[in-house]
N, CA, C and O atoms as a DFTB+ gen file, in Angstrom:
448 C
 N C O
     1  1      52.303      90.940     -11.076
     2  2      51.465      92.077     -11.317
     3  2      50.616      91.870     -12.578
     4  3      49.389      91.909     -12.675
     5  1      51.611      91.624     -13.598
     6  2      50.334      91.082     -15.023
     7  2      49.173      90.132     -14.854
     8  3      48.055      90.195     -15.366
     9  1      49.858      88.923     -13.732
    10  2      48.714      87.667     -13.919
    11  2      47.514      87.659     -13.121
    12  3      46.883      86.604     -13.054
    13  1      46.974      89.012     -12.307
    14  2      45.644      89.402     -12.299
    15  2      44.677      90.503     -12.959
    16  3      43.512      90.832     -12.735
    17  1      46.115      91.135     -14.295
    18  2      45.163      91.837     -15.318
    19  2      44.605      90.616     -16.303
    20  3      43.523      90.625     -16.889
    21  1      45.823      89.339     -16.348
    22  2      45.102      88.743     -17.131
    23  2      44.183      87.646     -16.993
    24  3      43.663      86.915     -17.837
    25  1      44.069      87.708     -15.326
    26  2      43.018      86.748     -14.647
    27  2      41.869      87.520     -14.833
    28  3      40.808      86.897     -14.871
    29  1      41.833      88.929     -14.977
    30  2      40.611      89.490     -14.839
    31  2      39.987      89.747     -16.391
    32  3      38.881      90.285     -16.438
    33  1      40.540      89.444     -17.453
    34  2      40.907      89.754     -18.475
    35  2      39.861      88.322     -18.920
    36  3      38.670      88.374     -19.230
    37  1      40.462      87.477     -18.859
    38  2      39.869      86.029     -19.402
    39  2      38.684      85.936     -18.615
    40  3      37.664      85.500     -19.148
    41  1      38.678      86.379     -17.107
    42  2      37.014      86.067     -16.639
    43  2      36.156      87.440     -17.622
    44  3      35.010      86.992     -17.658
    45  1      36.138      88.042     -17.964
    46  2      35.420      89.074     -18.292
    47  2      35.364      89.107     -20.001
    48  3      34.810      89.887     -20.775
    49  1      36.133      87.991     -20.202
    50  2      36.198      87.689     -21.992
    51  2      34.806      86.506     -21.663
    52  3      33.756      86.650     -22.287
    53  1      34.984      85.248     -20.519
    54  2      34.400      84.401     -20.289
    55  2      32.710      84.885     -20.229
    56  3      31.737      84.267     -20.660
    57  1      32.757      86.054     -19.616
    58  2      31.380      86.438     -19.292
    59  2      30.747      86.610     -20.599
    60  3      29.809      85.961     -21.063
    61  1      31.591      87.872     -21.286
    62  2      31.046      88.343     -22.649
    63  2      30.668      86.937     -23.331
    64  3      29.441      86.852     -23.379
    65  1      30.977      86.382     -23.598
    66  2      31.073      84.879     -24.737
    67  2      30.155      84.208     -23.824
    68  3      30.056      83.179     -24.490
    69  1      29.400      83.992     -22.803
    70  2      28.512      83.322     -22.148
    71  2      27.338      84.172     -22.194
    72  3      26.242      83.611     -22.224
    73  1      27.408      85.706     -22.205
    74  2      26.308      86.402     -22.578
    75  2      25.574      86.253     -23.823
    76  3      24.359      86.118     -23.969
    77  1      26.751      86.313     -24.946
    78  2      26.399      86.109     -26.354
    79  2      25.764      85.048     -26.942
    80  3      25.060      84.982     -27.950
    81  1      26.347      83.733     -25.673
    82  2      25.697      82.368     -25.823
    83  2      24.040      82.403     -25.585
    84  3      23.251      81.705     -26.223
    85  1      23.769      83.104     -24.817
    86  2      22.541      83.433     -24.070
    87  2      21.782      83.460     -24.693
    88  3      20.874      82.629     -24.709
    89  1      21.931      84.881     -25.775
    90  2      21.092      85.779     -26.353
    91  2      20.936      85.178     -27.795
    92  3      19.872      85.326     -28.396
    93  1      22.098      84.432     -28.410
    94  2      21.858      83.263     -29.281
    95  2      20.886      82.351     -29.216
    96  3      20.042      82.143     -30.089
    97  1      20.986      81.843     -28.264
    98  2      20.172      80.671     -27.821
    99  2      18.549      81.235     -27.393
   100  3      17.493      80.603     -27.361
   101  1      18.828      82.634     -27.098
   102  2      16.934      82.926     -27.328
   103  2      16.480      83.529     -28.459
   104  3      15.291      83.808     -28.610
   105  1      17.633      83.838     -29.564
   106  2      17.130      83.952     -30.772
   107  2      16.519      82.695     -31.080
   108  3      15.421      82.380     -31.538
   109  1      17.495      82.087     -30.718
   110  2      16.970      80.288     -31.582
   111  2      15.620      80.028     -31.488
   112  3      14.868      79.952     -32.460
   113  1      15.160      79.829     -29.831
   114  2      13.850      79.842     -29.579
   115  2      12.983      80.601     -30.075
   116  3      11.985      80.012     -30.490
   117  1      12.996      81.629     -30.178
   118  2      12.279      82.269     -30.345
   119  2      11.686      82.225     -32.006
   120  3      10.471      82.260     -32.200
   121  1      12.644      82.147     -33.138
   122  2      12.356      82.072     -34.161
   123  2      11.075      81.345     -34.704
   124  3      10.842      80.263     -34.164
   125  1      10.104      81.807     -35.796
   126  2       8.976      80.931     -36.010
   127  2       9.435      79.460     -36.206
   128  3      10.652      79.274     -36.167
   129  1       8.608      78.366     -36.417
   130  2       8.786      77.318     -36.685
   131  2       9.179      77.325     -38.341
   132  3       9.096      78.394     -38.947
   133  1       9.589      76.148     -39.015
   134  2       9.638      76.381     -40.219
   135  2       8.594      75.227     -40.830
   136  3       8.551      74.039     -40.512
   137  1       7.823      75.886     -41.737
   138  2       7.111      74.886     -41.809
   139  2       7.812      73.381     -42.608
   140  3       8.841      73.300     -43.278
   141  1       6.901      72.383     -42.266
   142  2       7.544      71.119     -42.873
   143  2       6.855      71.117     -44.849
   144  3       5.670      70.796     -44.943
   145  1       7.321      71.328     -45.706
   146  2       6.777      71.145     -46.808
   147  2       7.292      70.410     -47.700
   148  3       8.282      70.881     -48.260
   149  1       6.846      69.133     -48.100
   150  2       7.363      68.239     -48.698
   151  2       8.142      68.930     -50.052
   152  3       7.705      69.943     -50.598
   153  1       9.103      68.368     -50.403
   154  2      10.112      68.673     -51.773
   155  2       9.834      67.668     -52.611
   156  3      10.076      66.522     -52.234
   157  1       9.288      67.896     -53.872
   158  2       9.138      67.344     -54.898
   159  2      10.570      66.897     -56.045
   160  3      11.341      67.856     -56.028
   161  1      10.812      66.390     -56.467
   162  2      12.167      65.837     -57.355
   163  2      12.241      67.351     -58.482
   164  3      11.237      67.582     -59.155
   165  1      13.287      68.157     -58.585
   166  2      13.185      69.214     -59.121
   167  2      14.410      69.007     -60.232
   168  3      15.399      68.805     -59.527
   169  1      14.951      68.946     -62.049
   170  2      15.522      68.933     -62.328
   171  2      15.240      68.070     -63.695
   172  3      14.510      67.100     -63.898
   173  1      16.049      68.761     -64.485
   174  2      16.136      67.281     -65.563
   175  2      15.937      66.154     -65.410
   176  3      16.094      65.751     -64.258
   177  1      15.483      65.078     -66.532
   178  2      15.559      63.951     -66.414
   179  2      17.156      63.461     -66.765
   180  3      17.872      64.393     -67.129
   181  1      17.887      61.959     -66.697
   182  2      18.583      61.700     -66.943
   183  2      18.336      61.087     -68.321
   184  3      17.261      61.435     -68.811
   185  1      18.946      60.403     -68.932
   186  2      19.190      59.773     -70.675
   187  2      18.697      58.499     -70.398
   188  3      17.750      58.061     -71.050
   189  1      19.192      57.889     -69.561
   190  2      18.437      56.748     -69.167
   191  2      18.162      56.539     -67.867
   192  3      19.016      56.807     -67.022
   193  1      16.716      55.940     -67.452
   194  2      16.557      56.323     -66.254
   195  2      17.020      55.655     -64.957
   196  3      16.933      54.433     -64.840
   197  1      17.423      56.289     -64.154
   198  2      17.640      55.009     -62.823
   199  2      16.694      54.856     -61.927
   200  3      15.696      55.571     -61.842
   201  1      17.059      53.587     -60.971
   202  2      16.113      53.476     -59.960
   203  2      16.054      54.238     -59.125
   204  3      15.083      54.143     -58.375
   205  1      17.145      55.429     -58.857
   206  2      17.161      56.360     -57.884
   207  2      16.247      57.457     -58.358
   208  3      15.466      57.958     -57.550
   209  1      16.295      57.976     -59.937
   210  2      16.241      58.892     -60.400
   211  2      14.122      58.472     -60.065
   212  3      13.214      59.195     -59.653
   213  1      14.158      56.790     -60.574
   214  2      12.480      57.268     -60.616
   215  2      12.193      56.804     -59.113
   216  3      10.970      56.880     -58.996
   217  1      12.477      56.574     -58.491
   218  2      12.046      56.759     -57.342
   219  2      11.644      57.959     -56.593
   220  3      10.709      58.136     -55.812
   221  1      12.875      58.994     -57.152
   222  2      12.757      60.559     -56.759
   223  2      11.073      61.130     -57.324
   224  3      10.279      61.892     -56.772
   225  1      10.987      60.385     -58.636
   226  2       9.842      61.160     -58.933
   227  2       8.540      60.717     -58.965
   228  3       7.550      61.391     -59.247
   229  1       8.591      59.382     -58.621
   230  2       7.468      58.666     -57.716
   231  2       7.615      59.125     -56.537
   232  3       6.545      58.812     -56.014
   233  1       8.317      59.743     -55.640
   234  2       8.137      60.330     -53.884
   235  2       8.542      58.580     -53.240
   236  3       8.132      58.448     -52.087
   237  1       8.845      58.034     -53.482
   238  2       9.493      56.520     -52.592
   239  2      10.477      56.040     -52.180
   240  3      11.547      56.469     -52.613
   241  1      10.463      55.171     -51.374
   242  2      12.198      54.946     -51.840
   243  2      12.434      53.968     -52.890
   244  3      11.619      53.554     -53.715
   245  1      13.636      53.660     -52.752
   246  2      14.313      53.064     -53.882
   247  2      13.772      51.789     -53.416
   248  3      12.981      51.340     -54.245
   249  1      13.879      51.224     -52.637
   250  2      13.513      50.164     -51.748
   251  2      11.535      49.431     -51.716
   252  3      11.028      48.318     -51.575
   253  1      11.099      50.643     -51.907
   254  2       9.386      50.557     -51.119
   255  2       9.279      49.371     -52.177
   256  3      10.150      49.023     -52.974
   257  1       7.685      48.697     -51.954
   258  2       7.310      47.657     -52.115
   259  2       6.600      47.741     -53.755
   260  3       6.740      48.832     -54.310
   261  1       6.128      47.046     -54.251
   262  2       5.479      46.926     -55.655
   263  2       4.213      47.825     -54.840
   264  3       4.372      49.033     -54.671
   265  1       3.252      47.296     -54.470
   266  2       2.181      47.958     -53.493
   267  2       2.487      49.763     -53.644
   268  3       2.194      50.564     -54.531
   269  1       3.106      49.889     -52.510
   270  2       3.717      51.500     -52.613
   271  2       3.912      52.209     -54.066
   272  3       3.173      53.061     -54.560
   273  1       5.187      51.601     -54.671
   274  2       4.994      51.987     -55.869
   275  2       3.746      52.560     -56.653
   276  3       3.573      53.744     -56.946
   277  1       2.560      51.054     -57.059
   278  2       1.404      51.313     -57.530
   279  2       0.548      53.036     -57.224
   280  3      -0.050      53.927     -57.827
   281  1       1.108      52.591     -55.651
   282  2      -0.696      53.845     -54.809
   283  2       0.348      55.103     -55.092
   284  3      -0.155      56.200     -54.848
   285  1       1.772      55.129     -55.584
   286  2       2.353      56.440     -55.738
   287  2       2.290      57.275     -57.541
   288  3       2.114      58.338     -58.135
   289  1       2.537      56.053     -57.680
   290  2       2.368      55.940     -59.864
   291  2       0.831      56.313     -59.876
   292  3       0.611      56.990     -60.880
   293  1      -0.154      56.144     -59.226
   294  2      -1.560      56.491     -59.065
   295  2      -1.903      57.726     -58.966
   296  3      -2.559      58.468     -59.696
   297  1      -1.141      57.925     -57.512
   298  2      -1.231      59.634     -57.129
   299  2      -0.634      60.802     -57.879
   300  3      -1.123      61.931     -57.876
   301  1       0.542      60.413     -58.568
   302  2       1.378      61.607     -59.522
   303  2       0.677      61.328     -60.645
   304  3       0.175      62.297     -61.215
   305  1       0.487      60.079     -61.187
   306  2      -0.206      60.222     -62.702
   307  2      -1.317      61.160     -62.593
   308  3      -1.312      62.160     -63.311
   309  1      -2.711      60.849     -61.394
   310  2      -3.845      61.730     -61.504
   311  2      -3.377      63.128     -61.634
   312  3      -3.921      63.724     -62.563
   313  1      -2.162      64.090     -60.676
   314  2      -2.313      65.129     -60.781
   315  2      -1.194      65.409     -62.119
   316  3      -0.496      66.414     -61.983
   317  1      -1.025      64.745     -63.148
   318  2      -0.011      64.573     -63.846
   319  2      -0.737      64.517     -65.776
   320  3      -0.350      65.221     -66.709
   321  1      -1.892      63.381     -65.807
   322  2      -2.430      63.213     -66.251
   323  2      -2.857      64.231     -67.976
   324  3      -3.049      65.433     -68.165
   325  1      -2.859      63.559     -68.510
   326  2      -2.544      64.316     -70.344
   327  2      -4.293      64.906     -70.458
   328  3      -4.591      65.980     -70.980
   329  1      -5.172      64.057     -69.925
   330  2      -6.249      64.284     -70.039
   331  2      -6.862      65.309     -69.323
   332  3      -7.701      65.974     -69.931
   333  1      -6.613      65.589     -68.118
   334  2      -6.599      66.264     -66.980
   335  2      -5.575      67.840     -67.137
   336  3      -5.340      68.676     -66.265
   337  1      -5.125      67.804     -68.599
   338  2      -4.149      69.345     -68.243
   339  2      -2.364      68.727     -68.260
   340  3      -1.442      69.442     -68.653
   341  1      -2.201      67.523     -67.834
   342  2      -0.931      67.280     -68.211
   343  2       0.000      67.212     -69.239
   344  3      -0.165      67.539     -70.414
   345  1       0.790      66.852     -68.812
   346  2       1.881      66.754     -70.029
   347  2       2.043      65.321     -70.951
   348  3       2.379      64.363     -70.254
   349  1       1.930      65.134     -71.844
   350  2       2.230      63.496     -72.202
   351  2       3.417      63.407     -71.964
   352  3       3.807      62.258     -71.756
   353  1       4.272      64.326     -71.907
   354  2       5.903      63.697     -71.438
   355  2       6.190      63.480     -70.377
   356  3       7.040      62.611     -70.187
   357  1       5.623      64.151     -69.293
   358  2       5.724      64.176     -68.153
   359  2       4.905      62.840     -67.553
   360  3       5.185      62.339     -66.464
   361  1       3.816      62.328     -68.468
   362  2       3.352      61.054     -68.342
   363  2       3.909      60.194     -68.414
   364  3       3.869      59.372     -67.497
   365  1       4.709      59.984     -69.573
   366  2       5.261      59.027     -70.074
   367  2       6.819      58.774     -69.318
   368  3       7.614      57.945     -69.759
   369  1       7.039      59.450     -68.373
   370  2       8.562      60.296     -67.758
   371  2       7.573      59.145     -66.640
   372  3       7.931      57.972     -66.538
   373  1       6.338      59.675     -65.869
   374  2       6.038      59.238     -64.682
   375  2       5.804      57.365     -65.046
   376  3       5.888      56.479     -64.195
   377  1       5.577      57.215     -66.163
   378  2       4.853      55.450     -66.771
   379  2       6.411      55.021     -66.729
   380  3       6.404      53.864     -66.309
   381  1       7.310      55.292     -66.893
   382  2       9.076      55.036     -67.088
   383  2       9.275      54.309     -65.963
   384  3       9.775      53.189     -65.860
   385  1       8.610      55.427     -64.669
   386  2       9.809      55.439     -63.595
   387  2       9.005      53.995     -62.901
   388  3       9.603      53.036     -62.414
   389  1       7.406      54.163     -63.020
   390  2       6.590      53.102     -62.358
   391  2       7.514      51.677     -62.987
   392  3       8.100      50.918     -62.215
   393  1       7.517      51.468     -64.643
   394  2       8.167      50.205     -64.782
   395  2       9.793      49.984     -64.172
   396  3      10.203      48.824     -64.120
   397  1      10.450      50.793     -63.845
   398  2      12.125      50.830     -63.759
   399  2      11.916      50.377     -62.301
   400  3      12.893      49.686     -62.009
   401  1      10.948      50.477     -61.114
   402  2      10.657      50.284     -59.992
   403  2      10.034      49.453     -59.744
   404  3       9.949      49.200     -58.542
   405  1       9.247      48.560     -60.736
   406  2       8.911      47.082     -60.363
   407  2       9.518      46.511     -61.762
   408  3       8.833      45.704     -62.389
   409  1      10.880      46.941     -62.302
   410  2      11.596      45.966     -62.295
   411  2      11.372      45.341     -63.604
   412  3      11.827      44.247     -63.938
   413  1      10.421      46.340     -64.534
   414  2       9.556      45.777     -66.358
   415  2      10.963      46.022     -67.106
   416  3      11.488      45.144     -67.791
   417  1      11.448      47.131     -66.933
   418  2      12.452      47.153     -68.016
   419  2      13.701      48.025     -67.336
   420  3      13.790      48.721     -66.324
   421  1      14.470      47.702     -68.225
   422  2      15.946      48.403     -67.589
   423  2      16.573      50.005     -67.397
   424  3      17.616      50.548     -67.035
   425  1      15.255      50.359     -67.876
   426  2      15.095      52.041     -67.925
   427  2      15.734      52.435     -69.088
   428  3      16.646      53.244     -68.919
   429  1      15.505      52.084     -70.221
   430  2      15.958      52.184     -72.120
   431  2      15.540      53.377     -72.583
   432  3      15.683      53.639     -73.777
   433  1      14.810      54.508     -71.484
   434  2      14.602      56.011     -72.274
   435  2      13.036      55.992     -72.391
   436  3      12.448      54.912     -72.433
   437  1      12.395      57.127     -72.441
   438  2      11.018      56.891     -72.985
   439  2      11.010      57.088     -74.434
   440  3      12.110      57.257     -74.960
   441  1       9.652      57.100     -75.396
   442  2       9.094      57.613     -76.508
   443  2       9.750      58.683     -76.951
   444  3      10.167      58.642     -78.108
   445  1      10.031      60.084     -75.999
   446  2      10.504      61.214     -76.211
   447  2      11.787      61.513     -76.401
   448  3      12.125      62.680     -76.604
């Protein structure tokens, strides 16, 4: 006598939880897209710098080529630039990370 309250019991739990799946799954869709917006390296510097750390703030990888490097140390210096409204530390932070990534010096700290 119980094992078709609880046959009817689990199909009708089954339904609910397949409904809910449903209506989940057209939230999902439905939601706007998110846009893609690149993330910039956000945070302190470290004491001395690493290759991870300036890579983060050149936008590269740790890996990319001397080449890459250059056209990236190019692009952050211009919008970066002391002359232009920048920071000299933030220059001298971005001139760090360019040498620690082709490899000039062992990342010994900047000026500041």
């Amino acid at each position: 006598m119980a094992t078709p309250f609880f046959a009817g019991l689990a199909v009708a739990a089954a339904a609910l939880a397949g409904r809910y799946g449903i209506h989940a799954w057209q939230a999902f869709k439905a939601r706007p897209p998110k846009p893609r917006i690149r993330k910039f390296y956000e945070g302190g510097f470290q004491p001395t710098m690493t290759r991870r750390e300036a890579a983060l703030i050149l936008g590269v990888r740790e890996n990319a080529t001397p080449d890459k490097v250059k056209e990236a140390h190019k692009k952050v210096m211009v919008a970066n630039h002391p002359d232009a409204g920048g920071s000299d530390y933030l220059a001298s932070k971005i001139n760090e990370a360019k040498d620690v990534m082709l490899g000039k010096t062992k990342g010994s700290g900047s000026a500041f």
